[in-house]
N, C-alpha and C positions, 0 to 999 in steps of 0.2 A: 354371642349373647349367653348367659350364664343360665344354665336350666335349674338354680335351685333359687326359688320363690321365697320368700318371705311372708309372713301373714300379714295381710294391710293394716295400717294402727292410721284410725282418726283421732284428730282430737275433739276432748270436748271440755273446755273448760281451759283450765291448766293440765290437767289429767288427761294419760293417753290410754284411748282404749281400741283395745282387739276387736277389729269389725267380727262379724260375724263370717264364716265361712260358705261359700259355695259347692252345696254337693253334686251341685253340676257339673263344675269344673273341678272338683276331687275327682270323679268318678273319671271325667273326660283325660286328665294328665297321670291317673291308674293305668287308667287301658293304652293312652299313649305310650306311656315308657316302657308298660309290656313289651310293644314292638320298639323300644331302643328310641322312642321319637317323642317331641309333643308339640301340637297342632297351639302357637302361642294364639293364632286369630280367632281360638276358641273362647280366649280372657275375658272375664267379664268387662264392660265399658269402663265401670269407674277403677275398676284396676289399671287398667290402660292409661285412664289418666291421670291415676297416682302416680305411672311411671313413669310417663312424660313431663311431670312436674317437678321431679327429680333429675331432670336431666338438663342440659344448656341448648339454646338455640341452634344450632347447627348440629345437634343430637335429634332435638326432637322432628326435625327437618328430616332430616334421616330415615327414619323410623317411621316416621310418617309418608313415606313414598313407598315402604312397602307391601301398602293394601290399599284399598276403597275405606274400608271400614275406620281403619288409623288413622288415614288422611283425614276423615271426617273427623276424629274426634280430637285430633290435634288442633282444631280451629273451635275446641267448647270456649266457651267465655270465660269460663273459669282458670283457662293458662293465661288468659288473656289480658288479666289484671296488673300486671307491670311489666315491662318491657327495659330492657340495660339494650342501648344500641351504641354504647362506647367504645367499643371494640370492631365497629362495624364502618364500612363506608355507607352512610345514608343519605341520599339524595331523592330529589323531588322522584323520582322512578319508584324505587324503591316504597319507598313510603307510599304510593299514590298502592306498588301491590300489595301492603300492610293494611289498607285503609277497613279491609272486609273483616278484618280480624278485632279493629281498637276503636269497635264501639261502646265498649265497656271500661275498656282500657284508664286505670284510675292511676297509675304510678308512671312517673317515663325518666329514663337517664341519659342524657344524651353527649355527646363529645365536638367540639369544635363549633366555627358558624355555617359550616354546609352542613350540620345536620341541623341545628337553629333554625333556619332558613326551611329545611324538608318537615318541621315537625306540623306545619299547620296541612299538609295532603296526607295525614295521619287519617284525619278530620276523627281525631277525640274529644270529642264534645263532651264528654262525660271524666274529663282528664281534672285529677284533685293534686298529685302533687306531679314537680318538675325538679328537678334536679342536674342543670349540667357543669363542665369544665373548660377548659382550653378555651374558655369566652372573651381572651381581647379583640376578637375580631367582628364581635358580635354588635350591631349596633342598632340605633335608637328604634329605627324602620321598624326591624326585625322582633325586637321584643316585644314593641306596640302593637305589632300583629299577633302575635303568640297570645298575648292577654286577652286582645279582642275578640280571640276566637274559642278562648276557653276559660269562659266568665263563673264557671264553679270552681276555679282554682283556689285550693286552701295553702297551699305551699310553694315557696318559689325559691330556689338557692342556685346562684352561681359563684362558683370561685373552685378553686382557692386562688386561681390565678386571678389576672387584676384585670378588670372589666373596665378596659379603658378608651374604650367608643362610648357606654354609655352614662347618659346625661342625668337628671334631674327630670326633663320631659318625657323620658321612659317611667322614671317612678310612678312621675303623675300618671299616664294613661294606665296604668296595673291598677292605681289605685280608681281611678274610674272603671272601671272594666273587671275588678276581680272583688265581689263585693264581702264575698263568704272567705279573705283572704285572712289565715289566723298566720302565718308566718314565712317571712320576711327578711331572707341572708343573703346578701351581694358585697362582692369586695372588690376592690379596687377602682371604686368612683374617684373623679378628681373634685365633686363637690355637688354636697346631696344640700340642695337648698330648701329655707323653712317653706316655700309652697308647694313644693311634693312633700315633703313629711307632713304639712298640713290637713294634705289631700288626703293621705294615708290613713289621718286622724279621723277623718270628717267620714269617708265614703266607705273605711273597713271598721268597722264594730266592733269586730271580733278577733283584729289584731294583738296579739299578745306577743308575740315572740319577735324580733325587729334586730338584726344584724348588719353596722355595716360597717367592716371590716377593713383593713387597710387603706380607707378614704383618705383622699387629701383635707378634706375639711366636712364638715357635717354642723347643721344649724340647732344647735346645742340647746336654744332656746326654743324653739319648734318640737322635738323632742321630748320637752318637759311637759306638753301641753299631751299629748300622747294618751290618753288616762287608762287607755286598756291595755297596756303595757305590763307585761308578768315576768319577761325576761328579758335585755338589751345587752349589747355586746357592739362595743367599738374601740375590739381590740385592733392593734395596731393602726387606727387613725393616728393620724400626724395636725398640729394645729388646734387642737380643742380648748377651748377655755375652762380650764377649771374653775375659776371664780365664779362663771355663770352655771357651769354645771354643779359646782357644790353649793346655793343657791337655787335651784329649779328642780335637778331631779330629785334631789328626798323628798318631794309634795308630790310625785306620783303615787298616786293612793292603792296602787296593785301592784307595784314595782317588786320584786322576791328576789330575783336575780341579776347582776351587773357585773360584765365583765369587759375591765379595762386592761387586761394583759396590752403589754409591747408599746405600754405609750411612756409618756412623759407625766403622768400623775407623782401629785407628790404627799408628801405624808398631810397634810391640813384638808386636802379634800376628802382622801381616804376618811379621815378621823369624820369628819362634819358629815359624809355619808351615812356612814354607819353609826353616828349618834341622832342624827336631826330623823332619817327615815323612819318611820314608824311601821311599816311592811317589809323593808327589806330584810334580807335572811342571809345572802351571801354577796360578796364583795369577791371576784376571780381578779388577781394584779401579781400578774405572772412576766416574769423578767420586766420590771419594770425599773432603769437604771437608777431614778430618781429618788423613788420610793426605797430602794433596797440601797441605797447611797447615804441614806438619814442615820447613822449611830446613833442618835437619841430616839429614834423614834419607838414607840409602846404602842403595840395594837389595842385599842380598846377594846375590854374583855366584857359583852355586853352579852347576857343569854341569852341565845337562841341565833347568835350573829355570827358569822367567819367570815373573816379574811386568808382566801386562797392565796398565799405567795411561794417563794422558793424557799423564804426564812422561816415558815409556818409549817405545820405539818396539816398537811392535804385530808390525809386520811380522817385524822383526829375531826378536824373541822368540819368534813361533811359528816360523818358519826355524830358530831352533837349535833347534827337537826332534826338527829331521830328520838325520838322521845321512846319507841317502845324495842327497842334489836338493843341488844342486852351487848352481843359482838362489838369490838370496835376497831380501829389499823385499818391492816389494809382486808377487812375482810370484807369492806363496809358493803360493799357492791356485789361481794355473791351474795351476803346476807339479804341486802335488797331482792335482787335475782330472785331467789330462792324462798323469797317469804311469800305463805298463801293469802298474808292480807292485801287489801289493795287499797289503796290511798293513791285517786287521782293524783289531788295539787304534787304532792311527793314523787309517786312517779312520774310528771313531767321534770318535773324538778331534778331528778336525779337523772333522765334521760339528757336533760338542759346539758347540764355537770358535763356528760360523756362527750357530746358534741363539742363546746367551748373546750374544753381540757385537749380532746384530741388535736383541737385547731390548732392551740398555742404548742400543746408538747409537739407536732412537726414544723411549726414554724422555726420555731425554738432551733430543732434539730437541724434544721437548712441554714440557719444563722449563725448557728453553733457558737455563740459570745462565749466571751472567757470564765473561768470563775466559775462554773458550773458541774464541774467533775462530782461532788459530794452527793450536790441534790439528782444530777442524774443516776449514781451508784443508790444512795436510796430512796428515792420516791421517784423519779423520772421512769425508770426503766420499769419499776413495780407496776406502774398507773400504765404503763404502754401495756401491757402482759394482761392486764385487767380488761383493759378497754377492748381489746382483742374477743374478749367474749362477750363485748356488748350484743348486745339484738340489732341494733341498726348497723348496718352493710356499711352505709359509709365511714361511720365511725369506728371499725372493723381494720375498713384499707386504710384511711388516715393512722389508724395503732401501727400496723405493719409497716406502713411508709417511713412514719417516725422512726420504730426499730434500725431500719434500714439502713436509715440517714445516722440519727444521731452516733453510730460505731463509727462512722467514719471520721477520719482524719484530714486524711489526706486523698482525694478521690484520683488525680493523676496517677500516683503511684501506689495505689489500690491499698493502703493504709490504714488499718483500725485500731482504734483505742480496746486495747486489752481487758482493762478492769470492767470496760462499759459490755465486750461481748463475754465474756463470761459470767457477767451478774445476770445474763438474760439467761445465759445455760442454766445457773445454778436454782435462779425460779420456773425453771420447768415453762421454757419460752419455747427450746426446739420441739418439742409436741407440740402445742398450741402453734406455732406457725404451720406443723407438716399436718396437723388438720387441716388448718386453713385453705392450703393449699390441696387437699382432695374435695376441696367444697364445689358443687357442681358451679358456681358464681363463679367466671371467669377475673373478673375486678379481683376478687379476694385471694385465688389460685395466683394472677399475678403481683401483687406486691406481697405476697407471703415468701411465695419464690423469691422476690429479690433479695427480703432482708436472710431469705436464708443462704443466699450467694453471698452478699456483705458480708456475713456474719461467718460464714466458710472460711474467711481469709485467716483465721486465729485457726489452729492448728488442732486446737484443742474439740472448738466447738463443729468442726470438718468431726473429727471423730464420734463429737456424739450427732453428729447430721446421718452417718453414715450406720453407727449401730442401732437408730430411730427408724432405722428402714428410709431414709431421707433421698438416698441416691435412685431407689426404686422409681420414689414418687416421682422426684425429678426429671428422671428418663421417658415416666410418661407425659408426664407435663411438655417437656421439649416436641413428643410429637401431635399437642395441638394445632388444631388448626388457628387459634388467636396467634396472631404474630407476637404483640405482648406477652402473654402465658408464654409462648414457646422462645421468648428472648431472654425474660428474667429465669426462666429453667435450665436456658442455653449456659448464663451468665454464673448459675448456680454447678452445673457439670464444669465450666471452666476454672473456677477455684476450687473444687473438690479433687480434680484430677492432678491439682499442682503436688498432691501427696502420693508418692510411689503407692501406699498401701491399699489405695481407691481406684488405681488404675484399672485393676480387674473387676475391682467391682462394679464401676463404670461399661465397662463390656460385657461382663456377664448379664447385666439389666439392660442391655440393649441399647445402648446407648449410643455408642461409636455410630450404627446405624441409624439412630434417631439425628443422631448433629447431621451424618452428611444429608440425608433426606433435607435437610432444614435448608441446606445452600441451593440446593435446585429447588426446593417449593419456594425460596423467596430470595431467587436470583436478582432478583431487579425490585427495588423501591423499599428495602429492609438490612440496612447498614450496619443497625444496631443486631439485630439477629444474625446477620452474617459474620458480622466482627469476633461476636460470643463464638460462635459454632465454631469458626475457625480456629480462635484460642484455645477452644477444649481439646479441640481435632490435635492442634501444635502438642500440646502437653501429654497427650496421649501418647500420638507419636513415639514421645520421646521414650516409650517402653519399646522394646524387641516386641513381644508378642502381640502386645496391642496397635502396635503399625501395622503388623500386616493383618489383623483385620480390619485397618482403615483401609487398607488399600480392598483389603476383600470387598468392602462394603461400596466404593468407587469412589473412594476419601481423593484415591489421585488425582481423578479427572475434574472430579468439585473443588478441588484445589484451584489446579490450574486452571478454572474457567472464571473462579475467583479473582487470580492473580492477572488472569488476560484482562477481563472486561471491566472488573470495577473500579471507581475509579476513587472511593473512599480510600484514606489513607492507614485509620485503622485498620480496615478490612485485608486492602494489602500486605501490609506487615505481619499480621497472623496469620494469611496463608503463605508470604514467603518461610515464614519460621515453622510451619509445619511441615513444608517441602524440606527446608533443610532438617528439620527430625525426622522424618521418614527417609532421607537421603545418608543418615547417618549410622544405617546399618550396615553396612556394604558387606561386610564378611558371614554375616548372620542370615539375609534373606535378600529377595532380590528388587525390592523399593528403589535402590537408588536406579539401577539401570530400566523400572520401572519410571520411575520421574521422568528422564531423560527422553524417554522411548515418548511419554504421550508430547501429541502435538503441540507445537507453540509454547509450551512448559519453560524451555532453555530462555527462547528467544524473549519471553515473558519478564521472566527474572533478570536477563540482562536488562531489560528496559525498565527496571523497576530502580536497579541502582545507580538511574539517572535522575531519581523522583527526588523533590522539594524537601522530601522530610527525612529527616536523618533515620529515625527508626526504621521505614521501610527501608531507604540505601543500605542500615547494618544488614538486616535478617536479606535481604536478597544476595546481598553479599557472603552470606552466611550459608545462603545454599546452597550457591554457586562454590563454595569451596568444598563442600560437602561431595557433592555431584562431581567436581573434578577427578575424586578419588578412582574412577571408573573411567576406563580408557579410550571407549567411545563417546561417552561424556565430556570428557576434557578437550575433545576434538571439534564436536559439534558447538561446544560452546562459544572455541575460538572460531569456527563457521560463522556463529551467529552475532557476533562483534563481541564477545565477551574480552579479547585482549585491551582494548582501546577504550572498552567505558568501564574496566577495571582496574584499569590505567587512571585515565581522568578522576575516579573514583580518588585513589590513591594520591592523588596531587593535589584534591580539594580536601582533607580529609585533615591535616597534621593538625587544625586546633579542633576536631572533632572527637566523638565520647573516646575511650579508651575501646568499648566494645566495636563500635565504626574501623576503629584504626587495626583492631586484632582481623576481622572479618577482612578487611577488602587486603592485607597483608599476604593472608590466611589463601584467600580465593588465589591470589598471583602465586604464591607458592602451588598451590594444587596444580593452576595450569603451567607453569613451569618446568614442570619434571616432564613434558613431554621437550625435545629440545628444538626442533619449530617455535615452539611456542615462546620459548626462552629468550631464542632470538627475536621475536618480534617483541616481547615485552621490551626487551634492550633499543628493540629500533625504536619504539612508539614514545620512549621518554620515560620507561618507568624503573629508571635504577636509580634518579634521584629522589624522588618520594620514597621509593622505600629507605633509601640511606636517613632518610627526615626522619621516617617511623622509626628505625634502629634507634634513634635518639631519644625514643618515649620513656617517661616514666614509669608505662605500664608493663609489668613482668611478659604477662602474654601477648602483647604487642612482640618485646623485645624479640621473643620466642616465633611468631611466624616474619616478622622483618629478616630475623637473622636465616629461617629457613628459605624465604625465598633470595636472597643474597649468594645463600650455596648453591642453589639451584643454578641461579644465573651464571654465577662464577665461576660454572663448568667448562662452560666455554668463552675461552680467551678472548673474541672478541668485545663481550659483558665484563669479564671481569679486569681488562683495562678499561671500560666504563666507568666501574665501580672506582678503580684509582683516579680516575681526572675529574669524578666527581667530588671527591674528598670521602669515599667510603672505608679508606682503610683507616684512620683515626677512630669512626663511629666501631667498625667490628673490631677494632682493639679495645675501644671503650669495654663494648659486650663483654668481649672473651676475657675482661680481666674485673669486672665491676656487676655485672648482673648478678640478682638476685637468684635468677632462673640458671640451674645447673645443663639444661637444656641448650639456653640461648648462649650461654658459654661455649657448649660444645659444636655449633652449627656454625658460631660465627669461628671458631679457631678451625673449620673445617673449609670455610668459604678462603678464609687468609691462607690457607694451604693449596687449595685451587688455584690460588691466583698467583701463587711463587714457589708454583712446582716447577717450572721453566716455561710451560707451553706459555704463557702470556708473552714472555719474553722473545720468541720466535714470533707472534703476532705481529708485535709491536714493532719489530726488526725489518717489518712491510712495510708498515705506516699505521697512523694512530684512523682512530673512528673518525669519520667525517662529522659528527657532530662536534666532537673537543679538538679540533684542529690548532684552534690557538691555544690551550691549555699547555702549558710546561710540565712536564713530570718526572719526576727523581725516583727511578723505580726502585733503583740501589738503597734510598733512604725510604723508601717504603717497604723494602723488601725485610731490611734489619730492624723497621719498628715490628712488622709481622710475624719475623720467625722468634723474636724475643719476648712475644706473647704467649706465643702459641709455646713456648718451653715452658713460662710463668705459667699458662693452663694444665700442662702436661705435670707437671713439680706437684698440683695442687691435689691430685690423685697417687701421690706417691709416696708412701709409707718408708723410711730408710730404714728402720728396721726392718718390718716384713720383706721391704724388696732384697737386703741383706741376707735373710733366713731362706729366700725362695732364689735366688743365686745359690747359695750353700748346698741347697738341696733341694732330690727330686720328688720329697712326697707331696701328695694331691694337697694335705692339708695348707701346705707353703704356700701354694699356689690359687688355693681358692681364700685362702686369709686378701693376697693383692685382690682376687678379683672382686672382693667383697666392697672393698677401701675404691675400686676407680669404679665401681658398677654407676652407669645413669641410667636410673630407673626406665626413663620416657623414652629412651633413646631404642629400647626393644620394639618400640611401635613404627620406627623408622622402617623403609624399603627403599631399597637401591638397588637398580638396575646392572646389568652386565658392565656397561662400561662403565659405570662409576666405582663398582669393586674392582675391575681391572685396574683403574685409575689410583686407585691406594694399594694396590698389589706392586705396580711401578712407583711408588713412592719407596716403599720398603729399601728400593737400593737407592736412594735418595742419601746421599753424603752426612747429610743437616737434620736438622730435630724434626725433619718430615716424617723419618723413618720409624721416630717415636709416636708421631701423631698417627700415621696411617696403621701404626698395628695396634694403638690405642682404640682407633676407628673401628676396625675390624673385631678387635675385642668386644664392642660393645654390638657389633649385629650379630655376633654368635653363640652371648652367652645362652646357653639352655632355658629354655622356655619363655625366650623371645618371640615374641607376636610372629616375628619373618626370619628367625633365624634359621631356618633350616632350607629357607628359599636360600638366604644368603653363603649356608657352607655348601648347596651345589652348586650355586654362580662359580663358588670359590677352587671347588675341585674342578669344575672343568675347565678355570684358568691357569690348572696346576700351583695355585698359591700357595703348596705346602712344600713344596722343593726353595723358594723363596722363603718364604717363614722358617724351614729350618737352617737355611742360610744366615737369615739375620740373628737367629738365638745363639747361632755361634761364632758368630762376628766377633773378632778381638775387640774390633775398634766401633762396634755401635755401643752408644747409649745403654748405661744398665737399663732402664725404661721399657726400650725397643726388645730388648734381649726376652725380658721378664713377660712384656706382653704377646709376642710373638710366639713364647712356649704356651702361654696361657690359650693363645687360637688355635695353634696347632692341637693341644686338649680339646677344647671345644668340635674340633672338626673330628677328632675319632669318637668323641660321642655322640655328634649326630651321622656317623657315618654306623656306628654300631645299632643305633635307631632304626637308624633306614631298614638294615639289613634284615632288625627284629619283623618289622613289618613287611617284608615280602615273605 
């Protein structure tokens, strides 16, 4: 708790004024902080409950367990006046221990039909408005009870979702039962008949405000008869009669405000409205196809009248119904805000406005119709930005929701419309939302957060989220206790973090620790928060220093408990892909043998890349390649069946994405370099899918198909596999056609394995038991191989420079070749003792091997190769410099062989002069 006080401001009026101060409590928090302390149970009572009023439900719960005195005053009447239980589970229990607190209780929000159901052991008898959502489930019983039990009800709203249990015989009983009822919004009836709205007429007085929204049908004639009616709204009804409605309602004699957004209205009703009414003031026909489909149509320009549409200007139209705000645009609504006179009818009326407008601009935005780009860039996103600073809450999250939604594009592939999120930045929207979202209202804190995760995805509006102080807010947001709040904060950290430059800012605020807290406080029954946490967690990862404070934080073990037990298919996939970014440091820290090490972790991910959804099979597969890299890892995983369902993996896979096919390629190359392993890939059936994958069109496919082909190819048993499969056509394909300078050189590497002779001594036993009947022409596969593998070798060879570096012995000769056959990728390569020995014995290889194996060699030892310096003491202690200078002075090798040979031998006395530097 924060020890510096503020001076209490009440209001009075409009105007806030400075209470008066307590020199009792000066004097007491003088002497307190003399001794370094201050006694807060000294505060005066109504301090305490200015500060409890400031706070959210599970705050003041808090706070209030820490005394007798607090307890008590957390239960004055005065907090007690509305209540948000949307965020909560509330049942008949519950509620029945709420009952001591909400007898005063004038305001209530509630979420779904089990709290519907709990609101009557509230027992708020003194309850004036109601306001809930998630209402399809809510039905006739339920509502007739809620009305009968609270008969001074002035307000009743459900939606926005579609209330499709209730009837016509629910209206009626509210309208008997709720006599003091002035307004009246439900959506999604399937048909509101003329004897409820009759009842409504007859039994409420004082009805004026009447919404039903999304109805299949509504008694249009019933309606007309209405007379206390000030404002109506049936937008998005479907089925209405225009004829009868542009006949009947211009004769309601209070009628001021009508809003038909989202129907089928067409210009002749419009027109007959707004000339025949003699009260009315505003017409709202918002996306209205019909209407906005008319090229001849002409608004009538009648004063004192607007027509709200998309082809109108908004602003302009509600400005002219003020007669005395001089302002007009889009100011119209702070000017209202902001002005000291008060004009009831006007202020409903413009409170009207905020409500209808925010309804349609989310509808709008969930709908997202064509044709709308203009009026969202200017007047759509303005009027969201406005509405945001209305005074009413709901019309507040409806601004924000809207925000939210309308950027979007494409929500699968996390897609936003550009112009639409930077038109929000550039009116000063990302303030206004990261208010929002410190507001103690939990409702507003979460859809604020979301549209600022949305709106994160543009790269732009991430940067001013992030110099708004936005990743702050966010960080604390994620460690609410609302699951909501801490999901949309979740969601907001996971597109923030997609930019290297927020990584750390993301950590530094606490954040890394905030997500994983979030996987174990809502381990079970929170999909959606764990999906996010683990996204953010994945992308994190993918920094060096920020994994390993996921792993500080015990990002592993929430990982893996992730990947073990849930059975969400999002959720899996972001924690296999965070496994495999944190598994993808190996050199740098020790995460991967970390992964490996916690329990169940291997065995998890193999089981993952057996799952129904190809995204989790990539990213598990993705880890699993990762984790290979580590040598106890690659062992345990083939303990835990990683060969055989990464195998089967590999054989379901060829019409799957390109990233599926690079990954589970990827994984069989990792576990292959152990040579167990190799051979069991070989035994278990996986040298023909990968020869499939060799075939891809995709670069990085090409590239781990053709490394695990080398791998395998090492040993003669595989790589007559490889032949009676038909794989040496596909790694001639590579070695002479790919794009990938990489996948050329693994595959002309694999075709060298396999006709360096040992196959041939295989084969001389007997073929594999599985190709037994297969015929095979090694001779003609042997001459399609070495005549690629010279084509490969040719295609790094400069005949000039290799001319000038024959000629002669300066460095410069010599580093011009090595410039011209350098593969960049190929320095990240590592190779084992016997596999350098294996191209040390090619060198006296008769045939273009000799050119290939000191090609090979070349490229593990140029200078400041990832492994080259593992790879020139493999090489000295196989004596391969007595060899290499052999081959440089061969009459009869290859100029190639000669050129590259001196080139290693080079290379070996300079990391031999390294070495030496450093002992």
């Amino acid at each position: 708790m924060s020890r510096r006080l503020r001076r209490r401001v009440s209001k009075k009026g409009k105007e806030k004024v400075v209470a008066h101060s307590y020199t009792e409590f000066e004097e007491e928090v003088s002497t307190s902080e003399q001794n370094g302390d201050v006694n807060w149970t000294c505060l005066p009572d109504d301090t305490v409950i200015q500060l409890f009023s400031c706070l959210n439900y599970r705050d003041r719960a808090s706070l209030a367990s820490t005394c007798k005195t607090w307890r008590c005053l957390s239960a004055s009447p005065c907090l007690w006046n509305s209540l948000d239980l949307r965020a909560h589970k509330c049942d008949s229990a519950m509620a029945s221990s709420l009952a001591s607190r909400c007898r005063n209780l004038q305001k209530l929000r509630f979420r779904g039909a089990e709290s519907a159901d709990a609101i009557i052991f509230l027992q708020a008898r003194n309850l004036r408005e109601l306001s809930g959502d998630y209402c399809r489930k809510i039905t006739d019983a339920t509502l007739s009870v809620i009305a009968a039990r609270h008969e001074l009800l002035e307000c009743l709203q459900l939606g926005p979702d579609f209330c499709e249990r209730i009837t016509s015989d629910a209206v009626k009983q509210i309208a008997f039962c709720c006599p003091n009822l002035t307004k009246l919004r439900l959506s999604g009836i399937r048909d509101v008949q003329g004897d409820a709205i009759s009842a409504l007429g007859k039994h409420c007085p004082h009805l004026t405000d009447v919404g039903f929204l999304d109805c299949l049908k509504v008694d249009e004639l019933a309606l007309g008869n209405v007379a206390s009616l000030r404002f109506l709204s049936v937008a998005g009804t479907s089925n209405v009669k225009w004829g009868v409605v542009s006949h009947v309602w211009h004769k309601l004699p209070n009628l001021v405000g009508l809003d038909v957004s989202r129907t089928d209205v067409g210009p002749a009703a419009v027109s007959r409205l707004l000339i025949s009414s003699q009260s009315l003031k505003v017409l709202c026909a918002l996306n209205c196809p019909v209407l906005e489909g008319d090229a001849n149509f002409t608004v009538p320009k009648i004063k004192g009248k607007s027509l709200l549409a998309h082809f109108t200007d908004i602003f302009e139209g509600i400005a002219s119904l003020f007669a005395d705000i001089t302002s007009k645009g889009k100011t119209v609504f702070l000017d209202w805000r902001n002005s000291k006179k008060t004009h009831k009818s006007m202020d409903e009326m413009m409170s009207w406005f905020e409500w209808i407008l925010s309804h349609s601009l989310l509808r709008s935005a969930e709908n997202n119709p064509q044709g709308l780009d203009d009026f969202w860039l200017k007047q759509g996103a303005p009027l969201l930005l406005i509405l945001m600073q209305s005074s009413q809450e709901d019309v507040q999250e409806r601004a924000a929701t809207g925000l939210a939604t309308f950027v979007v594009i494409d929500d699968e592939h996390a897609s936003i419309d550009r112009g639409r999120a930077e038109a929000v930045m550039r009116d000063g929207g990302i303030r206004l939302l990261l208010d929002l979202a410190k507001s103690w209202r939990e409702g507003l804190q979460s859809e604020a957060a979301k549209a600022i995760a949305n709106l994160s995805v543009n790269v732009n509006v991430a940067k001013a989220v992030a110099e708004e102080g936005g990743i702050d807010i966010l960080a604390s947001l994620a460690r609410s206790m609302n699951r909501l709040v801490a999901e949309e904060a979740a969601g907001g950290l996971w597109n923030l973090s997609v930019g290297e430059e927020h990584k750390g800012a993301i950590a530094e605020a606490g954040g890394v620790k905030a997500l994983v807290d979030l996987i174990f406080k809502w381990s079970s029954g929170g999909d959606g928060v764990l999906e996010r946490a683990a996204g953010a967690l994945a992308n994190l990862a993918a920094d060096d220093k920020c994994s390993m404070a996921v792993a500080l934080a015990g990002g592993v073990h929430a990982l893996v408990m992730l990947a073990r037990n849930c059975k969400f298919e999002g959720v899996q996939e972001q924690a296999a892909r965070a496994l495999a970014n944190l598994a993808a440091h190996g050199d740098s820290n020790g995460n991967n043998a970390a992964v490996g090490q916690e329990v169940g972790a291997l065995e998890a991910l193999v089981q993952l890349t057996r799952s129904p959804h190809e995204g989790v099979r990539q990213e598990a597969a993705g880890a699993l390649w990762n984790l290979s890299f580590d040598d106890r890892n690659r062992e345990a995983i083939a303990s835990a069946g990683g060969v055989e369902a990464l195998v089967a993996l590999a054989q379901t896979c060829s019409n799957a994405s390109p990233g599926l096919q690079e990954r589970a390629a990827g994984a069989l190359w990792g576990l292959s370099v152990s040579e167990a392993n190799s051979v069991a890939i070989g035994r278990e059936g996986g040298v023909a899918p990968l020869i499939a994958l060799a075939r891809s069109d995709a670069e990085d496919v090409h590239e781990t198909a053709a490394g695990a082909l080398w791998n395998l190819a090492f040993n003669p048993g595989n790589a007559l596999r490889i032949v009676e499969e038909g794989g040496v056509p596909a790694l001639v394909h590579l070695c002479s056609s790919s794009v990938s300078k990489m996948a050329r050189f693994m595959a002309a590497l694999a075709l060298a394995y396999m006709f360096d002779g040992r196959m041939d001594e295989y084969a001389l036993v007997g073929t594999s038991s599985e190709s037994t009947s297969k015929i095979v022409s090694l001779d003609g596969s042997r001459r399609m191989a070495l005549k690629h593998i010279e084509a490969f070798i040719l295609m790094f060879s400069d005949r000039q420079a290799f001319t000038t570096a024959a000629a002669s012995s300066a460095p410069a000769a010599l580093a011009e070749v090595t410039e011209g056959a350098r593969i960049q990728e190929a320095g990240h390569l590592r190779c084992s003792g016997a596999e350098i020995g294996r191209f040390i014995s090619m060198l006296k290889n008769p045939s273009v091997l000799k050119a290939c194996a000191a090609f090979a060699l070349l490229q593990f030892t140029i200078p400041g190769g990832r492994h080259a310096l593992h790879h020139a003491k493999l090489m000295q202690n196989a004596g391969a410099a007595r060899v290499l200078r052999a081959t440089a002075a061969a009459a009869t090798a290859p100029l190639e062989a000669k050129i590259f040979a001196r080139i290693v031998l080079r290379n070996l006395e300079h990391h031999q002069a390294e070495s030496s530097k450093g002992i």
